[in-house]
N, C-alpha and C positions, 0 to 999 in steps of 0.2 A: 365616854360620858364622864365629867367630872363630879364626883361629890364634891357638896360645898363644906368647909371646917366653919365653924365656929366657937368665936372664944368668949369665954366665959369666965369673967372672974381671973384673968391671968389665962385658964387652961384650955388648951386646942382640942377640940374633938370633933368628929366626924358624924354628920351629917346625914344616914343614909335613906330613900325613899321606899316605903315598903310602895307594895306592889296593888294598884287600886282596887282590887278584884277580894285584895283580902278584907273579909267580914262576915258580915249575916247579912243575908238575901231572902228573902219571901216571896214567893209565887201571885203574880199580881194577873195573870193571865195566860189561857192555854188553849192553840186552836190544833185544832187533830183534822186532816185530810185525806179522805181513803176516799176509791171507789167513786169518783168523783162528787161527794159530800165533803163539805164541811161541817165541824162542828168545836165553837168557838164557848167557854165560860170562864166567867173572875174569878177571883180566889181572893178570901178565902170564900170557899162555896156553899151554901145553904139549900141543902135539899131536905125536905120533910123534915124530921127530925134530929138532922145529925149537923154538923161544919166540919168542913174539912180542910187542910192547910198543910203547905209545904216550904218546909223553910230548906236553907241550906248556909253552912257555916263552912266557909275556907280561911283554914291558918295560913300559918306566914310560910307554911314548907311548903304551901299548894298542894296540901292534902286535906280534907274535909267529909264531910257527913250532908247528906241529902233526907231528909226526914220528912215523911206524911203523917200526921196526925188527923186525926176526929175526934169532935167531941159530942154527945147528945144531952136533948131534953128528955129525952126519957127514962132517966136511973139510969141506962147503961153504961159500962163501962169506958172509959177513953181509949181512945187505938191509936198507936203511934207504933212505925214501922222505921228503918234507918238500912241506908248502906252506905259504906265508906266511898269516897270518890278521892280521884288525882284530877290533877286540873294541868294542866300544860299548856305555859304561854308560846303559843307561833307566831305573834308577832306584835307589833305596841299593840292593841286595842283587840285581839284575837286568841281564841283561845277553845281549847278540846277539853271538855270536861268526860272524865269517863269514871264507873262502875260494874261490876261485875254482881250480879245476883243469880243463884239455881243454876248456875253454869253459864249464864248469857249475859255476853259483856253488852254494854250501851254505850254512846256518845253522842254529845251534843257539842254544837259547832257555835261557839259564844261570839259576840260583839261587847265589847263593852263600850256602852255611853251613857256615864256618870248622868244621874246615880240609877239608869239600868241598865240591866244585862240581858241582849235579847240573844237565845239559844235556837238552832233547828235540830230537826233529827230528820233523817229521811233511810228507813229501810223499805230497799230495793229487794227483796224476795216474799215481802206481804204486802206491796206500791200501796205505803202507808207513810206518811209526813208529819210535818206538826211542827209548831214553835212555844217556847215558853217565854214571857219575860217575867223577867225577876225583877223587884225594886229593892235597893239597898236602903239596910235600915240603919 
């Protein structure tokens, strides 16, 4: 692939594409399949008194942070939880996002189609599924 140079003023420099995947993403929808049910909701989510939201931020090394928050109407407190993720590109538009939490690693098997990111999971020893997409923001 060639980077392209650009000159500036007399000076040549290099051009390089960061990688489209890098940014902030938000959880714009999540459907979970078990047991032969579905079960499909937006985000961010409003249930009785609390919202809930998922963002995630991938730097330019393709390493990043997966974060669930909440917030309430009721005085309580806000909850936000995080774990660090790797992201690893398989191919142009393809990609394994993974996390390790309590000892049990996860991945999701991404799509990128600007400006969203549609994710599956599929564990095979609880024949449980489910997909996310994220909207870039």
């Amino acid at each position: 692939m060639k980077i392209p140079h650009i000159t500036i003023l007399g000076m040549t420099t290099t051009a390089a594409c960061a990688d489209p995947i890098i940014g902030e993403w938000s959880l714009a929808s999540f459907c979970l399949n078990g047991e032969g049910e579905e079960y499909c909701t937006s985000f961010p989510m409003t249930e009785y008194d609390s919202t809930t939201s998922i963002t995630m931020i991938i730097e330019d090394d393709l390493s990043g942070e997966l974060t669930q928050s909440a917030s309430y109407t009721d005085g309580t407190e806000p909850y936000s939880y995080s774990v660090d993720i790797s992201v690893e590109k398989e191919s142009a538009n393809q990609y394994e996002i993974s996390w390790s939490d309590s000892g049990t690693t996860s991945q999701l098997d991404c799509n990128l189609r600007l400006p969203q990111l549609e994710c599956a999971f599929d564990d095979p020893s609880s024949s449980v599924s489910g997909a996310y997409t994220f909207n870039k923001q």
